[in-house]
N, CA, C and O atoms as a MOPAC input file, in Angstrom:
PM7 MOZYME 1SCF
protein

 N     17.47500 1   -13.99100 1     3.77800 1
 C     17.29800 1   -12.61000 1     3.35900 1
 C     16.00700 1   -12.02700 1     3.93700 1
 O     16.04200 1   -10.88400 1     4.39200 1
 N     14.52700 1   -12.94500 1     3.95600 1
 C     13.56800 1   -12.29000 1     4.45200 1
 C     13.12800 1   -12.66200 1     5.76400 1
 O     13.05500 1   -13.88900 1     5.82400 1
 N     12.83100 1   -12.15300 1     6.75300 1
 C     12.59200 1   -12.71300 1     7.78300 1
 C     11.01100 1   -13.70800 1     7.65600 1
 O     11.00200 1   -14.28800 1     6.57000 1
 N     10.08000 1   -13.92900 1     8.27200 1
 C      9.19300 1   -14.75500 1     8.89700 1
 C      8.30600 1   -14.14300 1     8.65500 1
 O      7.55900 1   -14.58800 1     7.78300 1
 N      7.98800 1   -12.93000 1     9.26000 1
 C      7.07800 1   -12.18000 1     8.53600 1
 C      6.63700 1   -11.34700 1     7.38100 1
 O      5.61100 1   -10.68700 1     7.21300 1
 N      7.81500 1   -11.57700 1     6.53500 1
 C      7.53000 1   -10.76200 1     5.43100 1
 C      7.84200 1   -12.31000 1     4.60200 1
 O      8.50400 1   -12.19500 1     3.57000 1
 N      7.55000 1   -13.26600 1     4.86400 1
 C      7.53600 1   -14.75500 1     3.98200 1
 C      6.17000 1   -14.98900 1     4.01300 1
 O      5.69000 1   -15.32600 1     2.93100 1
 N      5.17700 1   -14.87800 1     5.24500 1
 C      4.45900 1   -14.91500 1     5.51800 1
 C      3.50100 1   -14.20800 1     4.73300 1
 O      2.79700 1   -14.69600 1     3.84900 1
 N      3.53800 1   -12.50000 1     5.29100 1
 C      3.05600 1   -11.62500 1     4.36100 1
 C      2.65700 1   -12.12500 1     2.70200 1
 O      1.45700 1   -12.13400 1     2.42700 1
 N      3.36000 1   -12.41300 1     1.93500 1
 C      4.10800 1   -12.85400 1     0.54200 1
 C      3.23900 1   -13.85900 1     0.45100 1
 O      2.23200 1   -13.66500 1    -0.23000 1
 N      3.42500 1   -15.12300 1     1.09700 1
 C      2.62900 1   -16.44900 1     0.70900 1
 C      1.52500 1   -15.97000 1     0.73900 1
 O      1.13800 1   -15.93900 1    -0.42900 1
 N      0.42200 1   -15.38400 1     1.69800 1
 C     -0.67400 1   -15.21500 1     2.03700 1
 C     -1.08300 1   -13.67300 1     2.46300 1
 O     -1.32700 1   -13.50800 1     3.65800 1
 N     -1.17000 1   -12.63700 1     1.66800 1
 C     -0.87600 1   -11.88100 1     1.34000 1
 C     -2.59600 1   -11.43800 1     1.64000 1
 O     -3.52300 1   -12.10500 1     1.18100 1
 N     -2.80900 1   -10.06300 1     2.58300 1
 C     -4.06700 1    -9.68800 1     2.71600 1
 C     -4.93100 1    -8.22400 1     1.70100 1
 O     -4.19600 1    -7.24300 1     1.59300 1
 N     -5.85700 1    -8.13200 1     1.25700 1
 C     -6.21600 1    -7.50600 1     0.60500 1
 C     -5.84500 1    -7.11600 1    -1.17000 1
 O     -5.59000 1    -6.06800 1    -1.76400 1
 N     -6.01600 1    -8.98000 1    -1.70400 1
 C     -5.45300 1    -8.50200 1    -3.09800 1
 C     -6.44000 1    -8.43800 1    -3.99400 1
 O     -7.52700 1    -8.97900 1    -3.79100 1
 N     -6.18300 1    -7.82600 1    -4.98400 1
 C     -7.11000 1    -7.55100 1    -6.09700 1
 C     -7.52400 1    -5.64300 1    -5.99000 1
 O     -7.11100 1    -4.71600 1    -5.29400 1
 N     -8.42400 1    -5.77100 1    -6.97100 1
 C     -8.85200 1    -4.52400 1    -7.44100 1
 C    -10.07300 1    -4.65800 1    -6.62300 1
 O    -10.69000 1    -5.66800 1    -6.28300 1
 N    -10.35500 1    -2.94600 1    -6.29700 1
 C    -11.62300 1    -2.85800 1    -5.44700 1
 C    -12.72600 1    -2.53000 1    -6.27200 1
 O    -12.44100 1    -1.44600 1    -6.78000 1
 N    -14.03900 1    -2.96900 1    -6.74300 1
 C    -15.11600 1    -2.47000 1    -7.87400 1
 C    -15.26100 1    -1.00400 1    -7.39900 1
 O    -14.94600 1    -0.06900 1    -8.13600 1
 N    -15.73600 1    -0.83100 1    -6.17500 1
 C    -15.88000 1     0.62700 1    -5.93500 1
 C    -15.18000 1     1.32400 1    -5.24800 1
 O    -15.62800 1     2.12500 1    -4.42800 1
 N    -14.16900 1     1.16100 1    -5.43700 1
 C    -12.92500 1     2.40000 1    -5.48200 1
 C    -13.40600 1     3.71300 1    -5.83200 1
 O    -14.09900 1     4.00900 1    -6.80600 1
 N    -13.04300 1     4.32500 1    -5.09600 1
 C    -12.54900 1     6.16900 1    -5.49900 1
 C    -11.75300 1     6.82900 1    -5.14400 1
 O    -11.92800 1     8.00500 1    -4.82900 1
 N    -10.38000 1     6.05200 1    -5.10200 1
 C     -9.64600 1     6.73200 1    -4.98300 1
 C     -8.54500 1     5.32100 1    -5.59100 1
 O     -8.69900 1     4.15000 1    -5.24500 1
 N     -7.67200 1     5.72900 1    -6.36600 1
 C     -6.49300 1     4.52100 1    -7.19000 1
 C     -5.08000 1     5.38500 1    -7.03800 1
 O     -5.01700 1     6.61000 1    -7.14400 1
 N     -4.09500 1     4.60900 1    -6.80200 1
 C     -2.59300 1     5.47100 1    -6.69000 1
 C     -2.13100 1     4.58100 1    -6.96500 1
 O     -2.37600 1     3.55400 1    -6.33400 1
 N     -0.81400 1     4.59000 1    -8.57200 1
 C      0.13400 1     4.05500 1    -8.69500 1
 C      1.09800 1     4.19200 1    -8.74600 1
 O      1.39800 1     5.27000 1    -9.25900 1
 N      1.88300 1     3.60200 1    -8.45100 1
 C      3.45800 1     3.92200 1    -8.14000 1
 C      4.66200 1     2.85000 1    -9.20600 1
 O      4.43500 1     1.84700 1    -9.88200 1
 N      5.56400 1     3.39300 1    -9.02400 1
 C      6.84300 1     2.67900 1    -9.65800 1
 C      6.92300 1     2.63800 1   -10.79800 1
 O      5.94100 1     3.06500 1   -11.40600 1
 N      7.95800 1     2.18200 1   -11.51800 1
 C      8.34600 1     1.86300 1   -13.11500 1
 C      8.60200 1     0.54700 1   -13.30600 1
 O      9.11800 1     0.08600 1   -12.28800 1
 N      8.43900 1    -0.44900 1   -14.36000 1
 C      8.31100 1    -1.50900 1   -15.08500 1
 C     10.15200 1    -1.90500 1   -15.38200 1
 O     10.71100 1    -2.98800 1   -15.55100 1
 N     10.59800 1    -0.73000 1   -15.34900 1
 C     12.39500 1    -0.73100 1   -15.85100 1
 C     13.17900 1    -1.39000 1   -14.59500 1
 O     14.13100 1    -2.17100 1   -14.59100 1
 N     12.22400 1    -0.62500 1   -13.20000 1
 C     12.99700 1    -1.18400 1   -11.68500 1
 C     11.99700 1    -2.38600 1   -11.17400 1
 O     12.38500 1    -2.85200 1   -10.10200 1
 N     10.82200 1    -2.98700 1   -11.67600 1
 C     10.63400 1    -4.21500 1   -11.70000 1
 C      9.46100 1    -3.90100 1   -10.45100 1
 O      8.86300 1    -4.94400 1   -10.18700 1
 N      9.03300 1    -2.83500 1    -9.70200 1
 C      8.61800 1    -3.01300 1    -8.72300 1
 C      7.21100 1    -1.83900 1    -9.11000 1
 O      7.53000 1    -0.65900 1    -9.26200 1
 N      5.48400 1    -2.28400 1    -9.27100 1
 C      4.82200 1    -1.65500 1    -9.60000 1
 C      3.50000 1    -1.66600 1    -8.71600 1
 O      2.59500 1    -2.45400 1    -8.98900 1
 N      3.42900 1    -1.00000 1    -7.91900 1
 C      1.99400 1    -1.01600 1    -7.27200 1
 C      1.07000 1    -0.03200 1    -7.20600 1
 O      1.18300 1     1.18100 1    -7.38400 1
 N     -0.05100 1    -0.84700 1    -6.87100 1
 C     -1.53600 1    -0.15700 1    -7.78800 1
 C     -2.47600 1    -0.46900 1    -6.25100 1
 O     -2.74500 1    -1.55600 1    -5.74000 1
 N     -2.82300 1     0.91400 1    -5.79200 1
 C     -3.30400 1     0.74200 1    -4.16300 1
 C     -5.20600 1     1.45200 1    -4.28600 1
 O     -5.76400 1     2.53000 1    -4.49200 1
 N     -5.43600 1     0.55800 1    -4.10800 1
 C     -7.52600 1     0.77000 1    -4.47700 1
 C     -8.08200 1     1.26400 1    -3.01400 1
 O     -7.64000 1     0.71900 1    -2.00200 1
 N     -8.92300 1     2.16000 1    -2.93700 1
 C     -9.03900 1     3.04700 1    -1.41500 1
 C    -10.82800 1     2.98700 1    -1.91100 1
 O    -11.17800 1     3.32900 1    -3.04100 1
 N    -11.59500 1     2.60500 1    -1.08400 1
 C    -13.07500 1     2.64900 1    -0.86400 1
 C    -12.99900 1     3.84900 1     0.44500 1
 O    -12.31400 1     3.61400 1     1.44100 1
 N    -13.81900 1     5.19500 1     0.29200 1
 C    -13.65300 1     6.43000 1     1.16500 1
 C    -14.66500 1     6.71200 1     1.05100 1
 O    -15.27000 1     6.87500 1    -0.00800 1
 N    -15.23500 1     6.88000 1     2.62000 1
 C    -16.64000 1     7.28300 1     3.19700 1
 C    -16.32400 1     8.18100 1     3.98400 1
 O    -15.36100 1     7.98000 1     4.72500 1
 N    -16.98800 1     9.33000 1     4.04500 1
 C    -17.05300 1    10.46100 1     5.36100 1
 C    -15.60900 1    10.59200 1     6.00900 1
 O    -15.41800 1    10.67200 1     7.22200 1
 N    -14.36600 1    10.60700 1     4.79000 1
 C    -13.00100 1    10.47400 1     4.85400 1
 C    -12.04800 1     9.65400 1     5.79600 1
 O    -11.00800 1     9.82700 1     6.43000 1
 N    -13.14300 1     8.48000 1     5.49400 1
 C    -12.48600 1     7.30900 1     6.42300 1
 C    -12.41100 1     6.23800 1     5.16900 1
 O    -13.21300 1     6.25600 1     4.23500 1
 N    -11.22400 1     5.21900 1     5.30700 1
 C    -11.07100 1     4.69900 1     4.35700 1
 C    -11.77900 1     2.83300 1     5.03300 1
 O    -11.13200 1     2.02400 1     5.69800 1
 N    -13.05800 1     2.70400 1     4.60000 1
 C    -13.39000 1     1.62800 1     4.88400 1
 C    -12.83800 1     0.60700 1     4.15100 1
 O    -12.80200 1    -0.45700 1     4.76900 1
 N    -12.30500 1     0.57700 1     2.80800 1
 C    -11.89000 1    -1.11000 1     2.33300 1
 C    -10.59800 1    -0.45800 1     1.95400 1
 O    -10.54200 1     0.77200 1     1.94800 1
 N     -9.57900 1    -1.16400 1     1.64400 1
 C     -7.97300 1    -0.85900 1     1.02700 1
 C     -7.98200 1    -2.17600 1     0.26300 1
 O     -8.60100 1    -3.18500 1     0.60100 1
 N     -7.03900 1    -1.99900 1    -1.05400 1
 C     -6.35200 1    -3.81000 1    -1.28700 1
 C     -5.11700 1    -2.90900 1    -2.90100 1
 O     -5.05200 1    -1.80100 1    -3.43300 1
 N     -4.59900 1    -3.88500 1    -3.00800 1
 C     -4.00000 1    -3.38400 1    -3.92900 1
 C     -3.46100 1    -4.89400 1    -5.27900 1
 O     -3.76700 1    -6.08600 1    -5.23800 1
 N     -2.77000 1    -4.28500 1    -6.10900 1
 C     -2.22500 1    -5.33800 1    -7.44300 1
 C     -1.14600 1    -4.45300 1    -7.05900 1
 O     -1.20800 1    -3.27800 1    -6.69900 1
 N      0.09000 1    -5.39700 1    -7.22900 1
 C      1.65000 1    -5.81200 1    -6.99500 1
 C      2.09900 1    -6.68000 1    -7.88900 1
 O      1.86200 1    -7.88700 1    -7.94900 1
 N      3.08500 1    -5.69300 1    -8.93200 1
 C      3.79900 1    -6.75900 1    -9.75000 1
 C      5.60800 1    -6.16800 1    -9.30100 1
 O      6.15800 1    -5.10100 1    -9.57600 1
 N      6.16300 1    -7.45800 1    -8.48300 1
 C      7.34800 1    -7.24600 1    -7.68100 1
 C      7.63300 1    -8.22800 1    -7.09400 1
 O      7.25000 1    -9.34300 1    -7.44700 1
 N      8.27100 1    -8.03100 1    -6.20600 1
 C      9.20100 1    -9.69700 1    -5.17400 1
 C      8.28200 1    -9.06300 1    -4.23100 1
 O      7.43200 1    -8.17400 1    -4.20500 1
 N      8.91300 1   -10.04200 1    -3.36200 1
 C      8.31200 1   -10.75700 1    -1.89600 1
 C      8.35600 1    -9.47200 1    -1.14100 1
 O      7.26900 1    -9.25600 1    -0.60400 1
 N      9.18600 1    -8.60700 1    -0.93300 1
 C      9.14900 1    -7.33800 1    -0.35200 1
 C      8.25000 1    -6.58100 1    -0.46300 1
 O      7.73400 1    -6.16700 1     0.57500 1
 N      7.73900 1    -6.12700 1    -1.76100 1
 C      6.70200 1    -5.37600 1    -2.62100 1
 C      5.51700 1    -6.17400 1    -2.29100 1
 O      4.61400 1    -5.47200 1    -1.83800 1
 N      5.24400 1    -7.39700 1    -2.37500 1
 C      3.81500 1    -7.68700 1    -2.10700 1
 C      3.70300 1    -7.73500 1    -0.59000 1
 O      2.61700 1    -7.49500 1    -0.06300 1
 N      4.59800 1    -7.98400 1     0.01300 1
 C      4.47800 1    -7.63200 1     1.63300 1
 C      4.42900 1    -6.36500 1     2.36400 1
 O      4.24900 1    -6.29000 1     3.58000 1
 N      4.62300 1    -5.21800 1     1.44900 1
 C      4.38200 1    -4.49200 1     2.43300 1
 C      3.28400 1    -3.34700 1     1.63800 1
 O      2.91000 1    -2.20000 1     1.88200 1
 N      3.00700 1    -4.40300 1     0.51900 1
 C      1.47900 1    -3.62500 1    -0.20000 1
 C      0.23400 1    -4.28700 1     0.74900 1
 O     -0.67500 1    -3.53200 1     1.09500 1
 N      0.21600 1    -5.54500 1     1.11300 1
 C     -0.57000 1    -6.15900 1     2.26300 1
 C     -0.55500 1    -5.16900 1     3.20300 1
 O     -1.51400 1    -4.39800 1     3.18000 1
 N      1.02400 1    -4.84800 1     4.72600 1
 C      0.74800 1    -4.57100 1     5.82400 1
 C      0.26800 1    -3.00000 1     5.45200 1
 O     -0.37800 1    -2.41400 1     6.32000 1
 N      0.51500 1    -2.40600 1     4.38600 1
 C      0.08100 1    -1.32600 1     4.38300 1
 C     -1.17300 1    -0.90600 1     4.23600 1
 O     -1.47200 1     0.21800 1     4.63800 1
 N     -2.45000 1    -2.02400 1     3.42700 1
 C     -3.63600 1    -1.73100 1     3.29500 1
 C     -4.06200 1    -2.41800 1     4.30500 1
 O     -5.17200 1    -2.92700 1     4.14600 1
 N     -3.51200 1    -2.61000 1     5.35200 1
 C     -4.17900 1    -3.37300 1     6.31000 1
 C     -4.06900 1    -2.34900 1     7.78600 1
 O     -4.81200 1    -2.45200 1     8.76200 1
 N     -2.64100 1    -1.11000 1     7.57800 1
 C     -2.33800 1    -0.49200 1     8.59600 1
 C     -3.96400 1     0.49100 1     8.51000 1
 O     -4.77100 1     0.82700 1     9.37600 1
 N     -3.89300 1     0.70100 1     6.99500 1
 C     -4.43800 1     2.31000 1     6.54300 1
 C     -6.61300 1     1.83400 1     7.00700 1
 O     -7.41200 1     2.73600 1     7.25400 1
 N     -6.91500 1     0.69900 1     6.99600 1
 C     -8.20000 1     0.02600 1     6.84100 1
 C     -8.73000 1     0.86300 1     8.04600 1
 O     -8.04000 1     0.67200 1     9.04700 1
 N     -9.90000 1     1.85600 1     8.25900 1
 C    -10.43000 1     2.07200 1     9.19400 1
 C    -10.01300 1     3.89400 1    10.04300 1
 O    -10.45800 1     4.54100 1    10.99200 1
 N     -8.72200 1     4.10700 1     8.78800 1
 C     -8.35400 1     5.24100 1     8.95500 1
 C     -9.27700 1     6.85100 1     8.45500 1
 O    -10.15900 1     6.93100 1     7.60000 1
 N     -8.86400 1     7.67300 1     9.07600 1
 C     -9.44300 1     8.89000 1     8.63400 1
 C     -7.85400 1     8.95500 1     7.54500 1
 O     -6.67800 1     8.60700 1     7.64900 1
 N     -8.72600 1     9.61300 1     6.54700 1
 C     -7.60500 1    10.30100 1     5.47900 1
 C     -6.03300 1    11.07000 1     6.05700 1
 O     -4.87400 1    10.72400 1     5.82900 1
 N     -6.43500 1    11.92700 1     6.66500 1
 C     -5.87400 1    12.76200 1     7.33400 1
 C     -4.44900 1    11.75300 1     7.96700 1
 O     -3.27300 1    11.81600 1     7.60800 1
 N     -4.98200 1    11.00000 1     8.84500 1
 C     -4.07700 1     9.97500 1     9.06500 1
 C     -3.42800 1     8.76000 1     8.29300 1
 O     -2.32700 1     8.33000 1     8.63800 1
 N     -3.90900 1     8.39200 1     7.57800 1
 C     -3.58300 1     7.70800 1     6.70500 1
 C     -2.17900 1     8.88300 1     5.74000 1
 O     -1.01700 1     8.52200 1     5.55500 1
 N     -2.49800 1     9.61700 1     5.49800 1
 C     -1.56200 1    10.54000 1     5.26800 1
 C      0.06700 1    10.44800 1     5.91000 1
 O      1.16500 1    10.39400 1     5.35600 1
 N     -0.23900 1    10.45600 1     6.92700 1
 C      1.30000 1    10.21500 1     7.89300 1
 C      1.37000 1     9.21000 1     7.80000 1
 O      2.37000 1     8.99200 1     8.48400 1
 N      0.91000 1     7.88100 1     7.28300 1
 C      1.82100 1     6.71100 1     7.76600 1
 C      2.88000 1     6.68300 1     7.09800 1
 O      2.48100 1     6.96500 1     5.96800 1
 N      4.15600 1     6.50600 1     7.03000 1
 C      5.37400 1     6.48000 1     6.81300 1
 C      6.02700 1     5.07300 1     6.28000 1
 O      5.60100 1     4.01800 1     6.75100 1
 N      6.99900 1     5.07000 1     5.35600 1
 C      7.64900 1     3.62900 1     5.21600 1
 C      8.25100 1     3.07700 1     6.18600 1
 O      8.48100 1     1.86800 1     6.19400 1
 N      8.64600 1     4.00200 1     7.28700 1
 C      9.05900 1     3.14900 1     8.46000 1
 C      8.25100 1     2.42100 1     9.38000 1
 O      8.65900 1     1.37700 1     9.88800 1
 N      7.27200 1     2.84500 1     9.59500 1
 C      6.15800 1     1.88600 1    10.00100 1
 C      5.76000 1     1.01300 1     9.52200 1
 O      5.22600 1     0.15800 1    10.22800 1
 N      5.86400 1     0.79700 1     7.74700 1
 C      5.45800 1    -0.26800 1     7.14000 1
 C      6.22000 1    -1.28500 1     7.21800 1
 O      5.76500 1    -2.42800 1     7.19600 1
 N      8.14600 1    -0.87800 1     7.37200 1
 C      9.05800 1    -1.67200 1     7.50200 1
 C      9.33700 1    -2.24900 1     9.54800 1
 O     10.24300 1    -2.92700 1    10.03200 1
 N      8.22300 1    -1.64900 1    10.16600 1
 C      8.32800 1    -1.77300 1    11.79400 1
 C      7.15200 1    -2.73500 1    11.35300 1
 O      7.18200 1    -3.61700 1    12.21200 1
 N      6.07500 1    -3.04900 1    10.41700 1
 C      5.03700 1    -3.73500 1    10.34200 1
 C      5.80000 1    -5.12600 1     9.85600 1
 O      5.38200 1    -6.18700 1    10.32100 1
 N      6.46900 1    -5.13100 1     9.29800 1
 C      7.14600 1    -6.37600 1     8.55800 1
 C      8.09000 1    -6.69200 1     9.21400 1
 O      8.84900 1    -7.48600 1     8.66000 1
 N      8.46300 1    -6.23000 1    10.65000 1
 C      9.56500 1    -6.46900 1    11.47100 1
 C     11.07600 1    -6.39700 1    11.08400 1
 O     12.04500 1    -6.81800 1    11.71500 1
 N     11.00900 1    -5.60400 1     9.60000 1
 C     12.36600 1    -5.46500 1     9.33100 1
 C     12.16900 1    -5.74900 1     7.43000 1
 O     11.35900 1    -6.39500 1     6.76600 1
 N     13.16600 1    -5.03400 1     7.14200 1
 C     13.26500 1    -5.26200 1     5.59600 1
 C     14.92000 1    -4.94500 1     5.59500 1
 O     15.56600 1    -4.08500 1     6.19400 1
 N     15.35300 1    -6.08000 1     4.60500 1
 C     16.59900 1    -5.93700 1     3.64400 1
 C     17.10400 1    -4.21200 1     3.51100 1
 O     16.34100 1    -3.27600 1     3.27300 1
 N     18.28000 1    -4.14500 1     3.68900 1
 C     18.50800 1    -2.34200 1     3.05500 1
 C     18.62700 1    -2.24200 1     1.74500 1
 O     18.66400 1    -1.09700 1     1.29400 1
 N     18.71700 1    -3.39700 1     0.78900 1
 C     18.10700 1    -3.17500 1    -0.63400 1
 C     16.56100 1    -3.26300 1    -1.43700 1
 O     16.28200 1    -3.07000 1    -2.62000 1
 N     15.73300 1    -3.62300 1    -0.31500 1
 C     14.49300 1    -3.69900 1    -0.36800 1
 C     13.80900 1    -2.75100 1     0.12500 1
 O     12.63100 1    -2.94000 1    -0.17900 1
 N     13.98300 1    -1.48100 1     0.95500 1
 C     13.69000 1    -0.39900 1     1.48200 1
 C     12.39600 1     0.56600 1     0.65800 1
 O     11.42800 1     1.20500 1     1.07000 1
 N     12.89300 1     0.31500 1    -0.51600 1
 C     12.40600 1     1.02600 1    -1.54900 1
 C     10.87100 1     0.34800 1    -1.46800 1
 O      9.89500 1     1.09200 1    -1.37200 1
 N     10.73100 1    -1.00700 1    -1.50900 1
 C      9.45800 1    -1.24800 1    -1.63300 1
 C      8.37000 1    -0.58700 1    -0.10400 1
 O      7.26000 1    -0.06100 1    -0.18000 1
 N      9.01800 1    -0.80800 1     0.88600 1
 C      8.28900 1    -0.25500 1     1.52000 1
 C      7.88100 1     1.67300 1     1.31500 1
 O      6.75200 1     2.07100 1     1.60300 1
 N      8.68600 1     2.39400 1     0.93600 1
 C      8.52000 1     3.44000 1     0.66200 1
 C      7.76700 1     3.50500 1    -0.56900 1
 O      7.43000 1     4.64800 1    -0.87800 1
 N      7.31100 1     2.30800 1    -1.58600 1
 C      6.28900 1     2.75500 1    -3.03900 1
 C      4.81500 1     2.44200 1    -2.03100 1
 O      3.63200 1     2.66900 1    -2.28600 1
 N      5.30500 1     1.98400 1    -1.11500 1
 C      3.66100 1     1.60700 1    -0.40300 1
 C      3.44800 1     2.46000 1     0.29900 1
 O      2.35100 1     2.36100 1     0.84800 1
 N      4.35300 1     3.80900 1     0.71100 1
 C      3.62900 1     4.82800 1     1.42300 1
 C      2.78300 1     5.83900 1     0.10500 1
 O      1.67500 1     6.37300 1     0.04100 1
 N      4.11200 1     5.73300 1    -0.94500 1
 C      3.99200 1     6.96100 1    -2.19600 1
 C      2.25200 1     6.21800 1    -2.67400 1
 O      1.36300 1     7.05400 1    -2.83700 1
 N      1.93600 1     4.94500 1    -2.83600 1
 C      0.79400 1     4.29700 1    -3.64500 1
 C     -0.33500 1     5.09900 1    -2.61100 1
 O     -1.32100 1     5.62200 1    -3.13200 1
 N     -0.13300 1     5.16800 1    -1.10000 1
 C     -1.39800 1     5.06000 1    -0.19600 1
 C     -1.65000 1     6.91100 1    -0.52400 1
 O     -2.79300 1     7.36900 1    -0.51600 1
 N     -0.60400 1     7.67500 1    -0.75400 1
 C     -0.92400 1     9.12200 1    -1.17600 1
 C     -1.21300 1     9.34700 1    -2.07000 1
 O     -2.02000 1    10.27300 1    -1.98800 1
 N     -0.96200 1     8.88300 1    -3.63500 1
 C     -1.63400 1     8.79200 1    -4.46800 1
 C     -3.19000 1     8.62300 1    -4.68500 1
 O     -4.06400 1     9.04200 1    -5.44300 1
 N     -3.10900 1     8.11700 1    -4.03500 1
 C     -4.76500 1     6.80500 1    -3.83400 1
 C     -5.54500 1     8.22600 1    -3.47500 1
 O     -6.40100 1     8.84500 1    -4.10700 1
 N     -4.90400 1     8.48700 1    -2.20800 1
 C     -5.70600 1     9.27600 1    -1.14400 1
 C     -5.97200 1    10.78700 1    -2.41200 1
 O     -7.09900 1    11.07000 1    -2.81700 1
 N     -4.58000 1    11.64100 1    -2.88700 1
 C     -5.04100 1    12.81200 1    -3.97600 1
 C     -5.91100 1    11.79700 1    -4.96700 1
 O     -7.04300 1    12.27900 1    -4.90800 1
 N     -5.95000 1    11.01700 1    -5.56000 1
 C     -7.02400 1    10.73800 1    -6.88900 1
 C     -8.32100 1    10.96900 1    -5.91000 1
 O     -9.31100 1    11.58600 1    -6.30200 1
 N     -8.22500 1    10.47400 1    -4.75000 1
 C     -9.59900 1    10.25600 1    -3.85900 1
 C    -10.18000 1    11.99400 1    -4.04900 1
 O    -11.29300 1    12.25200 1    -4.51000 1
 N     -9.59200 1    12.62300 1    -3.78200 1
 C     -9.54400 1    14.17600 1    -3.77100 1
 C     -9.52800 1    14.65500 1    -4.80200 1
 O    -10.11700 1    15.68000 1    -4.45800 1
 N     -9.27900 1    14.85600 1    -6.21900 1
 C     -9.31100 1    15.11000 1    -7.04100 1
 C    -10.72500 1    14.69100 1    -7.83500 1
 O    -11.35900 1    15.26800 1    -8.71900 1
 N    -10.89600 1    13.66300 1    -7.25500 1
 C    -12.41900 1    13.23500 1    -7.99700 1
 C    -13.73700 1    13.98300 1    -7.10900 1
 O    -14.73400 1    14.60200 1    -7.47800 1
 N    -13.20000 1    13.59100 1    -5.76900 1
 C    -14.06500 1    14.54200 1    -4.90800 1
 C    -14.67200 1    16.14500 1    -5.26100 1
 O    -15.76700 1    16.66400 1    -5.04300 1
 N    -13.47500 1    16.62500 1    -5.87800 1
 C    -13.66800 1    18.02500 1    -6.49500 1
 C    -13.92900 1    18.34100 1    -7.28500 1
 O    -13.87400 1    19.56100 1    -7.44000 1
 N    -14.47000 1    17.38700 1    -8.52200 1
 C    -15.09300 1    17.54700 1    -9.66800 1
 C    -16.57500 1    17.25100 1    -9.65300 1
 O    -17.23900 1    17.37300 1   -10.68200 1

């Protein structure tokens, strides 16, 4: 069902945990569909120097909460903005068509992240 790299991803999984100095947090999903991620954004001069996130889900979900804080690391906001679930699923060399979804909570988590980042900014 999963290919090589998204087994990979999963076992050894880059950027986990909560970031202390975060300012910017986006969560995504419901507890009912089993798939919940929580994406931590460290943002300087609207570049996102650290990413990592908490993933409670299968092997899909923690794999492409990894390639995604790993695509977004070093990004201007702005760009980080466009990255897309298809890139996350071109990062994992492929995902299941019932697993799709996880790659798309890892685009919805990285926009979240990015408005809280903005929302705090403006207060």
């Amino acid at each position: 069902m999963y290919n090589k790299k998204i087994l990979d991803e999963f076992a050894q999984p880059k950027n986990v945990g909560a970031l202390a100095d975060a300012n910017g947090i986006g969560t995504v999903g419901a507890a009912s569909c089993g798939d919940i991620m929580k994406v931590y954004l460290k943002i300087e001069n609207d570049v996102i120097v650290d990413a990592s996130f908490q993933t409670f889900g299968c092997a899909a979900a923690i794999a492409s909460s990894s390639v995604a804080t790993e695509m977004i690391k070093g990004m201007k906001i702005q760009d980080a903005l466009k990255v897309t679930n298809a890139q996350v699923v071109e990062m994992l060399e492929g995902l299941p068509p019932q697993k799709i979804h996880c790659s798309v909570l890892a685009e919805e988590a990285i926009k979240e992240a990015i408005a809280d980042y903005k929302a705090r900014s403006t207060n």
